[in-house]
PARO-75529 format. One record per residue: residue number from 1; residue in three letters; x, y negated, z negated of N, C-alpha, C in turn. Coordinates in steps of 0.05 Angstrom, whole numbers, always signed. Layout:
% PARO-75529
 num residu    n.X    n.Y    n.Z   ca.X   ca.Y   ca.Z    c.X    c.Y    c.Z
 NUM    ALA      X      Y      Z      X      Y      Z      X      Y      Z
...
% end
This chain:
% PARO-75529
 num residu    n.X    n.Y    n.Z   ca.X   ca.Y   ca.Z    c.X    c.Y    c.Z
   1    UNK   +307   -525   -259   +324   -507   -243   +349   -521   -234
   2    UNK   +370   -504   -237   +397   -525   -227   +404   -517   -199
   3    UNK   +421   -532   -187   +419   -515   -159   +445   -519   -156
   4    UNK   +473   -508   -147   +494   -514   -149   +502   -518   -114
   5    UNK   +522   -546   -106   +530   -541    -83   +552   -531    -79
   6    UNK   +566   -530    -92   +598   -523    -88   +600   -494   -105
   7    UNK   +620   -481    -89   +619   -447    -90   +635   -440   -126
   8    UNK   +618   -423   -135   +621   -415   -159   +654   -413   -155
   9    UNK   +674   -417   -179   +695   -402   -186   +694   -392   -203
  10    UNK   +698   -359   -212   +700   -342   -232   +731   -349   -249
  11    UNK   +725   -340   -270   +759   -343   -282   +763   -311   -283
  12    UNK   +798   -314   -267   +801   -290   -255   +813   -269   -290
  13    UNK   +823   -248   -288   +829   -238   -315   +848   -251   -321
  14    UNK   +849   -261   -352   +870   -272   -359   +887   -302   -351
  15    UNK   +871   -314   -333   +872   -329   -307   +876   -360   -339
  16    UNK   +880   -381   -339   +872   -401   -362   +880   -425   -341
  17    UNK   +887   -423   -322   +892   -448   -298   +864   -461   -301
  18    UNK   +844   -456   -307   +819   -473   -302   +822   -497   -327
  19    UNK   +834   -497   -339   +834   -517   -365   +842   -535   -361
  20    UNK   +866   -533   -333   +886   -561   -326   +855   -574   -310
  21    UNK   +838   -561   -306   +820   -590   -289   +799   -592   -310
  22    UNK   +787   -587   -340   +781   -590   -355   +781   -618   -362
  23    UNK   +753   -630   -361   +746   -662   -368   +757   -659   -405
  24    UNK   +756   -643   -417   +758   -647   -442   +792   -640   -450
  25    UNK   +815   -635   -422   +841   -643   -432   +850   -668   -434
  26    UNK   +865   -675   -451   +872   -705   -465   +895   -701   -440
  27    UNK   +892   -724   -422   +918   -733   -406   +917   -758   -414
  28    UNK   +949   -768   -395   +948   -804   -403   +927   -814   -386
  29    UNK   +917   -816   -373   +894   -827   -357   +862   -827   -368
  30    UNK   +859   -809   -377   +832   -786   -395   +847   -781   -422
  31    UNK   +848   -808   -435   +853   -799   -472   +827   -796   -483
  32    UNK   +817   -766   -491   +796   -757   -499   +801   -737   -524
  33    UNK   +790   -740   -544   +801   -739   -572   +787   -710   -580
  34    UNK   +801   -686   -572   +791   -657   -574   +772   -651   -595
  35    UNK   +777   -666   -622   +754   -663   -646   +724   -667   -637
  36    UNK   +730   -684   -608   +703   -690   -606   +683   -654   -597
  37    UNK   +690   -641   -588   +677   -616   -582   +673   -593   -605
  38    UNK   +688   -616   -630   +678   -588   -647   +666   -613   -680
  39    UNK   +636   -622   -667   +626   -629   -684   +614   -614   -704
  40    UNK   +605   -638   -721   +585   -612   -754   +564   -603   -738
  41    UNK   +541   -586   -751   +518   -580   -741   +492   -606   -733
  42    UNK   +505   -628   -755   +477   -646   -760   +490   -673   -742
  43    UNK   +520   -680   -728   +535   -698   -722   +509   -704   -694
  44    UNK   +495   -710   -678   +480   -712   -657   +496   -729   -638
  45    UNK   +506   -748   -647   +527   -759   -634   +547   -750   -622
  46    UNK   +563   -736   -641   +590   -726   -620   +583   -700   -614
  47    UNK   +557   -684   -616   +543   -663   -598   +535   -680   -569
  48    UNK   +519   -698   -569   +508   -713   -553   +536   -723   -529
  49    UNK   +555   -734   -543   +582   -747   -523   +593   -724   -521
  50    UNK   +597   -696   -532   +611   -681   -520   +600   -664   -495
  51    UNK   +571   -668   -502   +555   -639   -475   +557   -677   -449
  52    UNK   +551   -690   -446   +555   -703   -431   +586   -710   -420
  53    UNK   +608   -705   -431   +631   -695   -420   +633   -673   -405
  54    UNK   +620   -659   -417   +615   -626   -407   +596   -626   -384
  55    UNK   +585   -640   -373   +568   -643   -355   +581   -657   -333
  56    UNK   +606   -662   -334   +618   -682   -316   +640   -661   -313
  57    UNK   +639   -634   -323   +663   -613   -318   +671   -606   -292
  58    UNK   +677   -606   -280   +685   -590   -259   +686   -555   -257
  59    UNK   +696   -544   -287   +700   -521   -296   +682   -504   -321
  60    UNK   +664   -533   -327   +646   -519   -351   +637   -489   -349
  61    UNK   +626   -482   -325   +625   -452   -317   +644   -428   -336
  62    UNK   +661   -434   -326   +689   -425   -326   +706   -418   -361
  63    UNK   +692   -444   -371   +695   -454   -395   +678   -442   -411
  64    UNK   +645   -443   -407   +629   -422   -418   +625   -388   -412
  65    UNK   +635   -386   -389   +646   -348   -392   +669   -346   -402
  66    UNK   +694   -367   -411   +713   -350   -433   +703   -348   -454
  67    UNK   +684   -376   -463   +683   -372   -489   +659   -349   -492
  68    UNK   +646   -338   -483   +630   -315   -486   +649   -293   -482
  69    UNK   +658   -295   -460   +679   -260   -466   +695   -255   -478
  70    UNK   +712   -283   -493   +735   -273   -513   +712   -278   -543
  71    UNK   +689   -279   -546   +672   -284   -566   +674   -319   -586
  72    UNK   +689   -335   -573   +687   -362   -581   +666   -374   -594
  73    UNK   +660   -369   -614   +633   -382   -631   +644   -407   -647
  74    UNK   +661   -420   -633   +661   -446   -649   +664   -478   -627
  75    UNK   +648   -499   -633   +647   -512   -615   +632   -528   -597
  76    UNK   +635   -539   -583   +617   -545   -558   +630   -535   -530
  77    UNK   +627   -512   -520   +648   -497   -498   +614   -498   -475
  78    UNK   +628   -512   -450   +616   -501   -428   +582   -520   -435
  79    UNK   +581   -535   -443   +561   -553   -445   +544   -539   -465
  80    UNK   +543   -518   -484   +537   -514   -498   +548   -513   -534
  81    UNK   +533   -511   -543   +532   -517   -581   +543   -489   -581
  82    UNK   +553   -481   -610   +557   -451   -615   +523   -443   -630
  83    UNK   +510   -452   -633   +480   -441   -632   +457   -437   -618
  84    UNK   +474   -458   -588   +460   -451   -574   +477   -428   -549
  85    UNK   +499   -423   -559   +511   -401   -543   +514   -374   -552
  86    UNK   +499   -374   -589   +495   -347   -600   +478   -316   -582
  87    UNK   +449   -338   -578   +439   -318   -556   +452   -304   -531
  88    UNK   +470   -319   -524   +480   -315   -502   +500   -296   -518
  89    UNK   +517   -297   -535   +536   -280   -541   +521   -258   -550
  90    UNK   +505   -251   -565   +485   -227   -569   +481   -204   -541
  91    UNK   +462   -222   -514   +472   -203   -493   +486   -206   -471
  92    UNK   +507   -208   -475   +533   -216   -455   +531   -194   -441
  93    UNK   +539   -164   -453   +536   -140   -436   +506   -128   -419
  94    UNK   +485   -150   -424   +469   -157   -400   +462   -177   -382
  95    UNK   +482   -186   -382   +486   -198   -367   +491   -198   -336
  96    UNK   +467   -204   -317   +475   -197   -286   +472   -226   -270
  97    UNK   +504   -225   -264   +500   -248   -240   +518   -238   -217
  98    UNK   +496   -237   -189   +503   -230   -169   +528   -244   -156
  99    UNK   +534   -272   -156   +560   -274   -155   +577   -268   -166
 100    UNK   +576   -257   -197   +602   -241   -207   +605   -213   -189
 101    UNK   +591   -192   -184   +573   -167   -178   +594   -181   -141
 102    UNK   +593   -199   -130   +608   -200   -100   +623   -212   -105
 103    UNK   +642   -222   -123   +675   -228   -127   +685   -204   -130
 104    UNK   +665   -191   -145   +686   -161   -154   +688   -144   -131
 105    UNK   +665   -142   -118   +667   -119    -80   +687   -138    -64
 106    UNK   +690   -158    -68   +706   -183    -41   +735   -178    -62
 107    UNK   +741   -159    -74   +770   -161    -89   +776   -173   -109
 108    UNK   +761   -192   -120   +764   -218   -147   +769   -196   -174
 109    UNK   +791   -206   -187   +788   -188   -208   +782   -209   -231
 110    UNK   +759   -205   -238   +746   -226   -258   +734   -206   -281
 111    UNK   +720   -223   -300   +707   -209   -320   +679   -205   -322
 112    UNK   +676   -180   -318   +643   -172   -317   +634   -156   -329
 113    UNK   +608   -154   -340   +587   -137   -368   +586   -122   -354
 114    UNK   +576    -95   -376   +554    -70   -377   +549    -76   -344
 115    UNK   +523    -87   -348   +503    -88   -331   +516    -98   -299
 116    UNK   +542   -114   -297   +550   -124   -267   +562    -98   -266
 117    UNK   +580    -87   -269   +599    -54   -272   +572    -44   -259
 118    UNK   +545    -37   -269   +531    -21   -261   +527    -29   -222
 119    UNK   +518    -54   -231   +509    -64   -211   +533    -63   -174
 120    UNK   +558    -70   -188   +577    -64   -170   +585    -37   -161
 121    UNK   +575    -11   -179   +572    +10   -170   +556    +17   -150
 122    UNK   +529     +6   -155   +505     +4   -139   +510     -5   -108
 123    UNK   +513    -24   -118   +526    -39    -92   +546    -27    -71
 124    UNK   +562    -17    -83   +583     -3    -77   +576    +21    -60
 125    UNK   +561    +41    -72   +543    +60    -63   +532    +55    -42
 126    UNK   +514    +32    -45   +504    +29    -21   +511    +22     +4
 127    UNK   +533     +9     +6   +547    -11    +18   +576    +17    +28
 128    UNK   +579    +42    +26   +589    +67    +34   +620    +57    +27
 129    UNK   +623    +36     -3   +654    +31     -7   +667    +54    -19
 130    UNK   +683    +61     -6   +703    +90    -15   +713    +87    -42
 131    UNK   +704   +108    -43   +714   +122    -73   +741   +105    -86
 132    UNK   +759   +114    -70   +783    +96    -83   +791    +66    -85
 133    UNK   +761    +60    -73   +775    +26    -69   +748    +24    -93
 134    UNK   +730    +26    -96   +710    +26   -121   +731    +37   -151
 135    UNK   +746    +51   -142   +758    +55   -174   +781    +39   -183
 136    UNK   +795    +18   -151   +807     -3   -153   +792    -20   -166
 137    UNK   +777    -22   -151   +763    -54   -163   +752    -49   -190
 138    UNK   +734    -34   -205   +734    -29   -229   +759    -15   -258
 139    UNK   +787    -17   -242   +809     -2   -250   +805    +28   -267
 140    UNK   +792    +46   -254   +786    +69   -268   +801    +94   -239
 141    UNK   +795   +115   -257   +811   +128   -233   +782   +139   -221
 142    UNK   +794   +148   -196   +777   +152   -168   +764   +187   -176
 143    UNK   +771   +196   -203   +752   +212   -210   +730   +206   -218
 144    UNK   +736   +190   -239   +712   +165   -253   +693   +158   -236
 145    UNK   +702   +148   -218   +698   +130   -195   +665   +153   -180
 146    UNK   +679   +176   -171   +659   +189   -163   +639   +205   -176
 147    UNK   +643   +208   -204   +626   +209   -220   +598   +191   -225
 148    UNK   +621   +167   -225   +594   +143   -220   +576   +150   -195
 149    UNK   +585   +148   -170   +570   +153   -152   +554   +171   -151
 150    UNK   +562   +198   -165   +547   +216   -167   +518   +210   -186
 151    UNK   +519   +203   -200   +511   +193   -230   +484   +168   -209
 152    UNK   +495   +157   -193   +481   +131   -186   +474   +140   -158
 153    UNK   +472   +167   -134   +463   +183   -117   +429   +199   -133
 154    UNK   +438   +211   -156   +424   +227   -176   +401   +204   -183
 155    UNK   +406   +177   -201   +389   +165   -206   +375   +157   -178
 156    UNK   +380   +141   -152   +365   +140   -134   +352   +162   -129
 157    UNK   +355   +183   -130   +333   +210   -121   +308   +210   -138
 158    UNK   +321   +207   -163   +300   +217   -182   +286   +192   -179
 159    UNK   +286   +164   -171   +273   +140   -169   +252   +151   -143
 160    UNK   +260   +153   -133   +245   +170   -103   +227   +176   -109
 161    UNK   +243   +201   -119   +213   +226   -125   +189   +213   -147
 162    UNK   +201   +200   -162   +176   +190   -182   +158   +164   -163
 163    UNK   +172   +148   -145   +160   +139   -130   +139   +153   -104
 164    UNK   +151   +173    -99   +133   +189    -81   +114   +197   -104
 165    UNK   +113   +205   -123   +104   +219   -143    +73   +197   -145
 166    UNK    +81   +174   -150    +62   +153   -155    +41   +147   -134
 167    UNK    +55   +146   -103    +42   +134    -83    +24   +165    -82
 168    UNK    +27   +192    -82    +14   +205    -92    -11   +208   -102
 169    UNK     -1   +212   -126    -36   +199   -151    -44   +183   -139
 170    UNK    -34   +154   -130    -53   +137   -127    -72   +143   -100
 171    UNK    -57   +152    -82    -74   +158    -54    -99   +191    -59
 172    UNK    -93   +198    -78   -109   +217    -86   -134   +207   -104
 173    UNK   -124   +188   -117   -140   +169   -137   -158   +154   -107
 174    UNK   -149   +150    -90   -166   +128    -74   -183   +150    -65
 175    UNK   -175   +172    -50   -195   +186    -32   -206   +199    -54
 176    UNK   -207   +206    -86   -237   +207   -104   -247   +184    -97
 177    UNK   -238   +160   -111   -257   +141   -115   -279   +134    -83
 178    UNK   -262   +143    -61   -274   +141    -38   -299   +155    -27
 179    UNK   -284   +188    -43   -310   +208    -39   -340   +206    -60
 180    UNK   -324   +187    -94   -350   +181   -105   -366   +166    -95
 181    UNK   -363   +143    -83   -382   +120    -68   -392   +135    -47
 182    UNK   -376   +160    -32   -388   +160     -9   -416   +180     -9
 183    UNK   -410   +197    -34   -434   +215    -46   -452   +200    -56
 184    UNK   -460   +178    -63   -482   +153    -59   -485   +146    -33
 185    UNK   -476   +141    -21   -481   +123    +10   -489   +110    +13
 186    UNK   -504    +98    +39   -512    +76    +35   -539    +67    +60
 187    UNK   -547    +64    +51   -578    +62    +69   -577    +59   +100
 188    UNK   -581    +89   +109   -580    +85   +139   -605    +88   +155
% end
């Protein structure tokens, strides 16, 4: 498990400032020879020296959500191989991380999947953020906007009712199973 102490930075849209603190830019101080991050498949070596550069990133984060969102499959980006970042590019648009999901409510305009969009709706909903500042922060218009809410009001109901629906059967399920034992009884 990794545990991070210092506060995530998202890369904002379009944002590429994270590269100037990038361990893998060649300055005069840090002459680091860029071929090294784009070894063969079988090189273990300069796979090996490049994820351990990458581990000393400051921005590897940063570095592995561009190369997933602009689809970068070549490389060693973000401490990862491009085979071991295939999976990851497969479900990018399920992708949920709750600190992307509160950069985007706190104003951050960063890049977020399917699944965070949902989730910042959710959130949103719950959290009684107005219509027009929810279709800011997702840049859709504030018709959109309440559609979603509507759309995500509708799914909580119907979650309800099937939940009431359940605790239901099952409490009906208990007082049979209750009244079968109790039509045996028990030696008084």
């Amino acid at each position: 498990m990794t545990t991070t102490t210092r506060p995530v930075r998202h890369r904002a849209l379009g944002d590429q400032t994270w590269q100037d603190q990038a361990v893998c830019t060649p300055t005069e101080y840090n002459p680091v020879d860029p071929e090294v991050f784009f070894p063969g498949p079988e090189d273990t070596a300069a796979i090996t020296t490049a994820k351990a550069l990458c581990a000393q990133c400051p921005v590897a984060r940063a570095c592995l959500d561009a190369a997933l969102e602009t689809g970068d499959t070549h490389g060693v980006r973000g401490g990862l191989t491009e085979e071991e970042r295939e999976p990851l590019h497969t479900r990018l648009n399920e992708r949920l991380d709750y600190s992307r999901v509160n950069a985007v409510l706190a104003g951050r305009d960063i890049h977020i999947t399917r699944a965070e969009r949902r989730a910042v709706v959710l959130a949103g909903y719950r959290q009684d953020v107005p219509v027009e500042r929810l279709a800011w922060l997702l840049k859709i218009s504030p018709e959109h906007a309440l559609k979603l809410y509507r759309e995500t009001r509708r799914a909580i109901r119907h979650r309800q009712i099937a939940e009431q629906g359940t605790r239901t059967a099952s409490a009906d399920q208990g007082a049979a199973d209750q009244l079968h034992r109790d039509d045996f009884g028990t030696a008084a």
